[in-house]
Backbone as a ProteinNet text record, in pm:
[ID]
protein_1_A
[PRIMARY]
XXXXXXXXXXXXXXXXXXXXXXXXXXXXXXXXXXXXXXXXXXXXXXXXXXXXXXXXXXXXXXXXXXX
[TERTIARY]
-1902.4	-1823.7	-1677.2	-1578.9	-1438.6	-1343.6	-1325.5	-1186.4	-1072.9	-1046.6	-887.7	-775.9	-690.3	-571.4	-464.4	-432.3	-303.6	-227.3	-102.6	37.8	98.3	57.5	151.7	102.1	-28.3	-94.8	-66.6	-66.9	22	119.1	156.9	307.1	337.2	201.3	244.7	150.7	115.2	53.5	168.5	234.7	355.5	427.5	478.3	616.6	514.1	430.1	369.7	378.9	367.9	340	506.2	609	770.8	769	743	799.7	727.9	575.6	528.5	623	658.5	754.9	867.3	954.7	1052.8	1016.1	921	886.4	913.5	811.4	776.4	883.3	967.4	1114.1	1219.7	1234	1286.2	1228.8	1119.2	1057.1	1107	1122.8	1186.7	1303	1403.6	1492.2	1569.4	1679	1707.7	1704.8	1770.9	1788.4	1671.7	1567.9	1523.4	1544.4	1563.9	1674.6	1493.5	1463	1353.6	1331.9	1415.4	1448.1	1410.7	1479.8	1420.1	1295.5	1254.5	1101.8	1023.3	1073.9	891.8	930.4	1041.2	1056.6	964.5	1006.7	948.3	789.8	740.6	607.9	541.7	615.2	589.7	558.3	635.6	644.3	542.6	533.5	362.4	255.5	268.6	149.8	105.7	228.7	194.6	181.2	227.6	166.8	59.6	23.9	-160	-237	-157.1	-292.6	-307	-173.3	-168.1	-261.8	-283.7	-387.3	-489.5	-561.6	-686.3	-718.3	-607.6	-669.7	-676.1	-636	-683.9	-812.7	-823	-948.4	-1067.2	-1076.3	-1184	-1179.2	-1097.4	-1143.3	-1193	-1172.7	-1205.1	-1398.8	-1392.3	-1543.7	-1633	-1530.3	-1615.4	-1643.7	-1552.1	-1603.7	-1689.8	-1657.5	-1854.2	-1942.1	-1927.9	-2053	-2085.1	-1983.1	-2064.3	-2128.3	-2077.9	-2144	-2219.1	-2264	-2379.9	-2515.7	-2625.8	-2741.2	-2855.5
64.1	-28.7	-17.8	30.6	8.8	-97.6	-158	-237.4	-211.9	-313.3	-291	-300.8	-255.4	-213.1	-285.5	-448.5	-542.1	-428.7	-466.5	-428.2	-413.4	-532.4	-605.1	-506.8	-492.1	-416.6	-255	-214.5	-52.4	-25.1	-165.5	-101.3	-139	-193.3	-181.8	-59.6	-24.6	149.4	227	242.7	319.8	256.7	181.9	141.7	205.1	182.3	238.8	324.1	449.3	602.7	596.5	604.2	626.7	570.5	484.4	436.2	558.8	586.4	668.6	853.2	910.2	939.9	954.2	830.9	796.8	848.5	771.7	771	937.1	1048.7	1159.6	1233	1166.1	1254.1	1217.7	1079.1	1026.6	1071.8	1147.5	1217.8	1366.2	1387.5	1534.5	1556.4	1487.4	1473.3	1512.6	1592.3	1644.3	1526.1	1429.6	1292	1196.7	1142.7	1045.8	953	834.5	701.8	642	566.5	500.1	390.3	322.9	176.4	207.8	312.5	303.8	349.5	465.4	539.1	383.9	310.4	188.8	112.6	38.9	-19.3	38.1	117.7	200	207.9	201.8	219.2	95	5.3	-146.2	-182.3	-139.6	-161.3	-78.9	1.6	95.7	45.8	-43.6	-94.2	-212.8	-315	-442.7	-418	-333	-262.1	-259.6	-154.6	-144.6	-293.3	-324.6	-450.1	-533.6	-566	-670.5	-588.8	-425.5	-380.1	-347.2	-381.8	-397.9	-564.1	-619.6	-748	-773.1	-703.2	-721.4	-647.7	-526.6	-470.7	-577.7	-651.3	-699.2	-810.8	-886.6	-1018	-976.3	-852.3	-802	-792.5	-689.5	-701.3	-808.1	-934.3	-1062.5	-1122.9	-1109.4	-1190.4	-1086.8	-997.6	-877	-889.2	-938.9	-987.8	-1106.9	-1179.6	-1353.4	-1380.1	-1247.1	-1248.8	-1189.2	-1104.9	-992.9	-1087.2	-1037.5	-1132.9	-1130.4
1165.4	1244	1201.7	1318.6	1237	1300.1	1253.8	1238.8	1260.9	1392.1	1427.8	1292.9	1295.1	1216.4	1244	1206	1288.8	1234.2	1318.3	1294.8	1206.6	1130.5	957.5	901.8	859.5	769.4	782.9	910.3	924.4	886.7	859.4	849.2	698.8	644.9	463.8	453.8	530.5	485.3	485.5	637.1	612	509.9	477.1	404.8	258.1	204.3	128.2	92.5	191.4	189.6	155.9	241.4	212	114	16	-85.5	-171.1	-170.7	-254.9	-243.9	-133.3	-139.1	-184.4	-163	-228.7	-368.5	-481	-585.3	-623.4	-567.9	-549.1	-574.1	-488.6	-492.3	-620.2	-659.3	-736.4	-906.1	-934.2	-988.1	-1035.2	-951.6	-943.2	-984	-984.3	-1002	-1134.4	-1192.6	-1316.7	-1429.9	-1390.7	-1498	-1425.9	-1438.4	-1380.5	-1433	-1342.3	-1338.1	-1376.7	-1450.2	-1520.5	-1422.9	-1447.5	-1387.1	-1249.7	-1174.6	-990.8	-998.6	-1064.1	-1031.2	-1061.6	-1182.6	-1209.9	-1110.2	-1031.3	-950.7	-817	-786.3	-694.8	-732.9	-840.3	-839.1	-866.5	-892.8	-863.2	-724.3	-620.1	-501.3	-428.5	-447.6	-410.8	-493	-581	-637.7	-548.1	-527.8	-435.6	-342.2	-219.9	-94.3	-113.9	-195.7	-189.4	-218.1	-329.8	-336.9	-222.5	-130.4	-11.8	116	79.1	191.1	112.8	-5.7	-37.7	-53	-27.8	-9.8	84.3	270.4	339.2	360.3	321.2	340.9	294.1	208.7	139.6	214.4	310.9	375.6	464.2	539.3	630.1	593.2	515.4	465.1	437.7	391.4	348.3	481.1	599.4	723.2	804.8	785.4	820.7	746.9	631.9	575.9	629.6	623.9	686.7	806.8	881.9	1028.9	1070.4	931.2	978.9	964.2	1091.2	1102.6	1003.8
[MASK]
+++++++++++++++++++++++++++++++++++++++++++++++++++++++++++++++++++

């Protein structure tokens, strides 16, 4: 069974992915600036958790409604 995908939540996937990016690139970099890469990987950390915490309500109300 799959599940529609709101809007909000696509778009903390994308903003996700560009930030992980961002990160990727900010990585590479000859001097890496400390302070932006953990920022940056702070911010791809809370993305994900705000779309595994929708994934899992999602699952908890398919569970409550399964017969």
């Amino acid at each position: 069974m799959r599940t529609e995908v709101p809007q909000a939540v696509r778009h903390l996937m994308d903003e996700a992915h560009r930030t992980q990016l961002q990160l990727r690139l900010a990585l590479t970099e000859d001097k890496v600036d400390a302070a932006k890469a953990k920022a940056l990987f702070e911010k791809v950390q809370d993305l994900r958790g705000k779309r595994a915490r929708w994934r899992f309500e999602e699952n908890l109300k398919r569970a409550q409604t399964a017969p």
